[in-house]
C-alpha positions in Angstrom: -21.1 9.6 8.4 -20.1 10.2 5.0 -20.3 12.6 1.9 -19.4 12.6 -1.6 -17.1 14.2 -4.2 -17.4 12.8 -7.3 -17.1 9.4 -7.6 -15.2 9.8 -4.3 -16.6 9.2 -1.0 -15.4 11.3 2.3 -16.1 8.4 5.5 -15.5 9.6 9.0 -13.1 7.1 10.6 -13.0 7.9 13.9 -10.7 11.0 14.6 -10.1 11.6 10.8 -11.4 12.2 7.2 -11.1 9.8 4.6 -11.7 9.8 0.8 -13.0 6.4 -0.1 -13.5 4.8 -4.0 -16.1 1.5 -3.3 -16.4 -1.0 -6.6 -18.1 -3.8 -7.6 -19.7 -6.1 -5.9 -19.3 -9.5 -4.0 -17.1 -10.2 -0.8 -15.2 -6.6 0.8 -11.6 -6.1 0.1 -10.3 -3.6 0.9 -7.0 -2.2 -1.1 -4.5 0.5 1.1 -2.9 3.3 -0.1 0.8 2.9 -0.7 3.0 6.0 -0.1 3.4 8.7 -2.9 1.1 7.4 -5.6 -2.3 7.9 -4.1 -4.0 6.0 -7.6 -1.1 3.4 -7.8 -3.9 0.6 -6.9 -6.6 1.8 -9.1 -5.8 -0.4 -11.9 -6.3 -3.5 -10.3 -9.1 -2.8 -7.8 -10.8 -2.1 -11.2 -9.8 -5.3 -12.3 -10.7 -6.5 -9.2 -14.4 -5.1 -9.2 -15.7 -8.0 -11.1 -15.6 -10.6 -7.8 -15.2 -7.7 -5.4 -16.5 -5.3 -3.2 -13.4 -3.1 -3.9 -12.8 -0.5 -0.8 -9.7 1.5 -2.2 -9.0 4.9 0.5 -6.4 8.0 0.4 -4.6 7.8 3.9 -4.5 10.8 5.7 -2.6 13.5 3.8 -3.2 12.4 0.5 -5.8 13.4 -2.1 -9.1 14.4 -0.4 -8.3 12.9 2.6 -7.9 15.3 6.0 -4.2 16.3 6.0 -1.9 14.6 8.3 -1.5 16.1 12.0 1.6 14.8 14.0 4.4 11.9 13.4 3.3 9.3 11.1 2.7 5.9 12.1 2.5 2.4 10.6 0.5 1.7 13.7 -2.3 4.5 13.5 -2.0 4.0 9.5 -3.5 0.5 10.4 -5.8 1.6 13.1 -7.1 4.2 10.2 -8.2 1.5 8.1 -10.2 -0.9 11.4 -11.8 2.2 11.9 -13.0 2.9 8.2 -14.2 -0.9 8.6 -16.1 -0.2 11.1 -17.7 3.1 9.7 -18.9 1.1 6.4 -20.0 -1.3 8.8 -17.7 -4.1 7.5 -17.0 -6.8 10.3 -13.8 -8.2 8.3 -12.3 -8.0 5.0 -9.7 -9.3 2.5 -7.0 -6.8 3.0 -5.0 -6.1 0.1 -1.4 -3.8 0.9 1.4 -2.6 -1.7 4.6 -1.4 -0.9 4.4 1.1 1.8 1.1 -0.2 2.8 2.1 -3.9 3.0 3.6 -2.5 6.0 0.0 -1.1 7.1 -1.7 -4.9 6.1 0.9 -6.7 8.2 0.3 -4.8 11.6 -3.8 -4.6 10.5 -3.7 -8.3 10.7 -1.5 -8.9 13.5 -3.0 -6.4 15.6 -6.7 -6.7 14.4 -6.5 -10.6 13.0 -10.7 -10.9 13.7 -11.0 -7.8 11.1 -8.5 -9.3 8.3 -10.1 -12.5 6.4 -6.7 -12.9 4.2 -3.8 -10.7 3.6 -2.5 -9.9 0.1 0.9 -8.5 0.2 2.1 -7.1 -3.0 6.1 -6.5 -2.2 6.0 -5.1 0.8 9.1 -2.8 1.7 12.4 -4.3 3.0 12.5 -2.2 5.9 14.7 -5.2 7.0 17.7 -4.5 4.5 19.9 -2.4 5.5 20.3 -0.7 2.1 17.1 0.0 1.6 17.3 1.9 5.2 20.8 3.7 4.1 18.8 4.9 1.0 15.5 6.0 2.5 18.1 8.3 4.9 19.5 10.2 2.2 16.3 10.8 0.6 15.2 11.9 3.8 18.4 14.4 4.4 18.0 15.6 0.8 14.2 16.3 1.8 15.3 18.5 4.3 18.2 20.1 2.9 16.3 21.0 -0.8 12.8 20.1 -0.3 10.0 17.3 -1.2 10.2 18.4 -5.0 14.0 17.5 -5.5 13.8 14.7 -3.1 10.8 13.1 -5.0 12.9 14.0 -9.0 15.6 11.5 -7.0 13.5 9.2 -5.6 11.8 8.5 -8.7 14.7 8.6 -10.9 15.7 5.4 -8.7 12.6 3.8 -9.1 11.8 4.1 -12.9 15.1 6.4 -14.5 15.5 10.1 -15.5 12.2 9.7 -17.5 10.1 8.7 -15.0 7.4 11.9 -15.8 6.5 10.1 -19.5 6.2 6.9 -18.0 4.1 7.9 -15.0 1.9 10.1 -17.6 2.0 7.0 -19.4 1.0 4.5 -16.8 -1.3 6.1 -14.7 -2.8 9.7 -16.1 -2.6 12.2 -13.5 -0.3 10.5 -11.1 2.5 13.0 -11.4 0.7 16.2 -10.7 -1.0 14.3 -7.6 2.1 13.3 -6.4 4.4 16.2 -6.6 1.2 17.7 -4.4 1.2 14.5 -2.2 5.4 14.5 -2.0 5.5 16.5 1.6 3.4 14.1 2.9 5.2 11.2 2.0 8.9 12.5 3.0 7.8 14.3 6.1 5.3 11.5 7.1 5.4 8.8 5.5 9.0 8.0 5.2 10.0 8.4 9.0 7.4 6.4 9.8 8.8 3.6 7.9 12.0 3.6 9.7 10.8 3.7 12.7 8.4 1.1 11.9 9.2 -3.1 13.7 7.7 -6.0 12.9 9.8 -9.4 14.1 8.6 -13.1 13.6 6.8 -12.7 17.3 4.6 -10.0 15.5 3.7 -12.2 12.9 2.9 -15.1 15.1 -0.6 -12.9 15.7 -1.4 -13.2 12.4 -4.1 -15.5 11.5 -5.2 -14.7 8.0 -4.2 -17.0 5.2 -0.9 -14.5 3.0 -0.6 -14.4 -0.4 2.7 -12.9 -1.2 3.0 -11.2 -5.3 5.8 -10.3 -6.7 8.0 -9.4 -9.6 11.6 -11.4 -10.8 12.7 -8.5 -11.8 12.4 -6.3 -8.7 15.7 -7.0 -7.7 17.4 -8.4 -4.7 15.9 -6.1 -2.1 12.5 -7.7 -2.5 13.8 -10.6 -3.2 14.5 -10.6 0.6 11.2 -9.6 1.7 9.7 -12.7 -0.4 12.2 -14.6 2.0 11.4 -13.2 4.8 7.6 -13.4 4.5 8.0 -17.5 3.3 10.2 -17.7 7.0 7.3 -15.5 8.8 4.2 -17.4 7.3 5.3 -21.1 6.1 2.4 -21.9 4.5 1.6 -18.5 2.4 1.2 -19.1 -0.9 3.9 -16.9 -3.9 3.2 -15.8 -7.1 6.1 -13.8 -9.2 5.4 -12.5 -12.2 7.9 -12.7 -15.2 9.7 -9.9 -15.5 7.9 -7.3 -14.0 9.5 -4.8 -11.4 8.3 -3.2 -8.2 5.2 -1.1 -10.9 3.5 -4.6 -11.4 0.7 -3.1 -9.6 0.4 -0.8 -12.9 2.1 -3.2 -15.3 0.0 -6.3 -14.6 -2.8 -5.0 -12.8 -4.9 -7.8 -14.7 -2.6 -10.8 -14.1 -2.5 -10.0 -10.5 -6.2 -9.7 -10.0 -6.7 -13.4 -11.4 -3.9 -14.6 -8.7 -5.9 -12.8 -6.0 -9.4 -14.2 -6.7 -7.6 -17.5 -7.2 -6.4 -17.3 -4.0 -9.3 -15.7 -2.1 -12.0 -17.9 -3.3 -13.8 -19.8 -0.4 -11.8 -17.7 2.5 
């Protein structure tokens, strides 16, 4: 059961409200929501609408999407998306997941492998570094000490510099206003769900899908961990790194990484 708003759609997914954006035309993919940004994969599943049925949703708490209710979850996060599957009536799909939601892809495919026809994984986070974790717990201390508003000016200050408003304006119209609304989600939901979050080699033995893994050389030496760690989890996924570009290259080279994944996808 659906209904629209704008060029929006809102899909019942079995307990919860989702705000879908279908594209194109051709075989389903089906592009998750990353934390914070809720339009970061717009670019490219425009680019991507040429040889796809793009399926691009707001997770719950984000956008129009029903607002989150209890802890987050990697796990229910991934369940979310089967279930929005199944309410388009989509047997299996390419799954496409960036950042935040490359988490969400990975456990999709290893707990649903017969709904996941390939697995796109544009830098997903490196829960695994212990940096990365040491980081993500001040921003979450700082969250409850001063509030999703200073916690996101720090987060994104880390992420893109003290002018990260111009080049979010820049980048992607809009995207700051949504996420400043979106921010509580993210910190309160989003972010302690990541931490708790596991996925070991044995996890990824249940996942059948072909991986493509994207990536930037300039994204530093967090992801350049997770890169590792995906080549040791899935031997024979396929890598593309893109010159230069950081951990945005889902904004920066929206078009470059849409010819990778039809490349890649063809014939799967």
């Amino acid at each position: 059961m659906s209904s629209h708003r704008g060029g929006a759609r809102r899909v019942r997914a079995g307990e919860v409200g989702l705000e879908v954006i279908i594209g194109g035309a051709g075989p389903p993919l089906v592009l998750i929501q990353t934390g914070l940004l809720a339009e970061e994969c717009a670019p490219l599943a425009t680019a991507l609408d040429r040889d796809f049925s793009t399926i691009r949703y707001h997770r719950r708490g984000y956008s129009g999407s029903d607002p989150v209710s209890g802890p987050g979850s990697i796990g229910r996060d991934a369940r979310d998306c089967a279930a929005l599957l199944t309410a388009l009536g989509i047997d299996s799909a390419h799954v496409l997941g960036l950042s935040y939601s490359g988490a969400v892809a990975l456990q999709l495919a290893a707990d649903a492998p017969e709904r996941v026809r390939s697995l796109v994984l544009i830098e997903p986070p490196p829960v695994h570094v212990a940096e990365f974790r040491s980081v993500n717990a001040e921003l979450q201390r700082e969250y409850r000490a001063a509030g999703s508003a200073v916690a996101l000016d720090h987060l994104m200050g880390i992420v893109s510099g003290s002018g990260w408003r111009d080049i979010l304006d820049r980048q992607l119209p809009g995207a700051r206003e949504q996420a400043t609304a979106d921010a509580e989600t993210f910190f309160a939901t989003d972010l302690p769900a990541l931490l708790t979050w596991t996925f070991t080699a044995t996890d990824a033995a249940r996942v059948q899908a072909p991986v493509l893994y994207l990536g930037g050389t300039a994204s530093g030496p967090w992801f350049a961990e997770v890169a590792e760690l995906i080549t040791t989890w899935f031997p024979r996924a396929e890598s593309v790194l893109f010159a230069d570009a950081d951990h945005g290259l889902a904004l920066t080279h929206a078009a470059g990484l849409a010819v990778a994944i039809t490349a890649f996808v063809a014939d799967r």
